[in-house]
C-alpha positions in Angstrom: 0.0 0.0 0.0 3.1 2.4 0.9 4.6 1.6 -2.4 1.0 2.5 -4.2 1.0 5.5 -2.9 4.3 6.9 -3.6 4.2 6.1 -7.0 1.0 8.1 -7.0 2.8 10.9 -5.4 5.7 10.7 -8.1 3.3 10.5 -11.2 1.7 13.9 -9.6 5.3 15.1 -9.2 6.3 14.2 -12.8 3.1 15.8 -14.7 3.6 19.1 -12.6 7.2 19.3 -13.9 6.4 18.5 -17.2 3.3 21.1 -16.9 6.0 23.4 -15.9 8.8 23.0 -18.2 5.6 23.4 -21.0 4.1 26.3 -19.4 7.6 27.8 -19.6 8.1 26.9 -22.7 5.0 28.5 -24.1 5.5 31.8 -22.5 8.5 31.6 -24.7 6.7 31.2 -27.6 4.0 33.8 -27.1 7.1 36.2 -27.7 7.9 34.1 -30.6 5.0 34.8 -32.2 4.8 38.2 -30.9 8.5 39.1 -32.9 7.8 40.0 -35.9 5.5 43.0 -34.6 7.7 44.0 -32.0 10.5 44.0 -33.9 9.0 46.7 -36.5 7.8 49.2 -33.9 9.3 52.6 -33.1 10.2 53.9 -29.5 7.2 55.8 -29.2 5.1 52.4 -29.5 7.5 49.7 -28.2 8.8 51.5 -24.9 5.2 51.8 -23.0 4.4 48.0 -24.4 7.5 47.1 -22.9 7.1 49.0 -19.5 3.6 48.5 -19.1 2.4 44.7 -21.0 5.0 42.6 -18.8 4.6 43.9 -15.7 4.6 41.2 -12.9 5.5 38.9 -15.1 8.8 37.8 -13.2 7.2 36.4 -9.9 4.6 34.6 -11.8 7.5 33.2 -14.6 9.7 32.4 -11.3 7.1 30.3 -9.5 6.7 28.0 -12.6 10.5 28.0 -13.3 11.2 26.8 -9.5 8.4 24.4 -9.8 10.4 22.8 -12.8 13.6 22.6 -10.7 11.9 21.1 -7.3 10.4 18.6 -9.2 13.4 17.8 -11.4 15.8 17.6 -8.3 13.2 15.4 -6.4 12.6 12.9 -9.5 16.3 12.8 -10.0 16.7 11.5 -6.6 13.7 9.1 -6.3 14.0 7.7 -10.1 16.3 4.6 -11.5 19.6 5.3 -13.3 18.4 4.1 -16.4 16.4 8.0 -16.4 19.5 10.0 -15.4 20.3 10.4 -19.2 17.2 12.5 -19.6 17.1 14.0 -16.5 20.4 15.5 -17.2 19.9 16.6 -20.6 16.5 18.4 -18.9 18.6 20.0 -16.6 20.8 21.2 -18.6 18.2 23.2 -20.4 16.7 24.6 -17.5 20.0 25.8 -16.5 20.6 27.0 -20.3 17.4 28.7 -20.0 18.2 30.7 -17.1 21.3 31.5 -18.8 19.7 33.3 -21.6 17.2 35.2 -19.5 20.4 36.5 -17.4 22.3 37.4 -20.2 19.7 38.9 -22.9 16.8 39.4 -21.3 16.8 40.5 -17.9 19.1 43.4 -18.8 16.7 44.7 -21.2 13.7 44.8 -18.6 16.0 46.4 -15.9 16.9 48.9 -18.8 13.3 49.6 -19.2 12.3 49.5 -15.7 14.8 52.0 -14.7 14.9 54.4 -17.8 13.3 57.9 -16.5 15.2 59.9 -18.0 13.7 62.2 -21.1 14.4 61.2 -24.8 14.6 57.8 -25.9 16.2 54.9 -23.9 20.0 54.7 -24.9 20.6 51.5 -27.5 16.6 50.4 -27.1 16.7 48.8 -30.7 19.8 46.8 -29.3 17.9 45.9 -26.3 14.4 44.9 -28.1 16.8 42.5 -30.2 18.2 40.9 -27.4 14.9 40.6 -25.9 12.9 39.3 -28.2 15.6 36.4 -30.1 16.9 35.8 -25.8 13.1 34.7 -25.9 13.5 32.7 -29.2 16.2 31.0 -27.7 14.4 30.3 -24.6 11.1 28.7 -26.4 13.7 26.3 -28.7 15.7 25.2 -25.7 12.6 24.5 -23.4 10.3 22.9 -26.5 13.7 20.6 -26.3 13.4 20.4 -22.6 9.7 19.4 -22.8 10.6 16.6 -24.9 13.6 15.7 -22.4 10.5 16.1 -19.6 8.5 13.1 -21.1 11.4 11.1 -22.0 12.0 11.2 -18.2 9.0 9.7 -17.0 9.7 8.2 -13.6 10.1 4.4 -12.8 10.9 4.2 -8.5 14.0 2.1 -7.0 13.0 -1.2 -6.4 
């Protein structure tokens, strides 16, 4: 009966991080989609999307990124070697995923959070491009990572 129950408990643990690795990834690919249009805007249309569309976005994208990580940590400890191989691989996109968002990404929102100043926000076309392709990255590497997710259905230690 113990042993019916925990695998319960790790197939709820496995579809909430693969719900979370998806939801991730199609954030991501709302931007993808959104690109093109962002891409041709001026300043005077872009900036007050920018400032005002993703506000609060972070805490809500954070929650489902560290649901992700519990649940991968937690299934990488409770499941058989023979997963490890995708477990890793998953891993390694979340951490590549984070990567991007601190290297492309994040820096455009602080830019854009912080600019007060009057005139148009020094190197903003550099900082929409890094934005939006940091997000194309980001929706390639976790569609790859959802795949990795399902690979690495659970099977417990016996």
């Amino acid at each position: 009966m113990a042993l019916g129950n925990s695998l319960v408990w790790l197939k709820v643990l496995y579809a909430t991080t693969v719900l979370a690795v998806a939801l991730n990834a199609g954030t991501a690919l709302a931007h993808v989609f959104e690109r093109p249009h962002k891409l041709a805007m001026d300043y005077e249309t872009w900036f007050p999307i920018q400032s005002l569309l993703y506000d609060g976005w972070g805490l809500k994208l954070a929650f489902i990124f560290g649901a992700s990580i519990i649940g991968l940590l937690i299934i990488s400890i409770i499941s058989r070697p023979a997963r490890m191989a995708a477990l890793f691989a998953l891993g390694c996109v979340i951490a590549s995923d984070a990567l991007v968002f601190l290297v492309w990404i994040a820096p455009t929102n602080a830019a854009v959070e912080s600019w007060a100043g009057p005139g148009i926000l020094p190197n903003w076309e550099q900082l929409r491009y890094n934005w939006e392709w940091g997000h194309t990255a980001r929706c390639i590497l976790l569609l790859i990572g959802t795949v990795f997710a399902l690979f690495a259905r659970p099977a417990p230690n016996r």
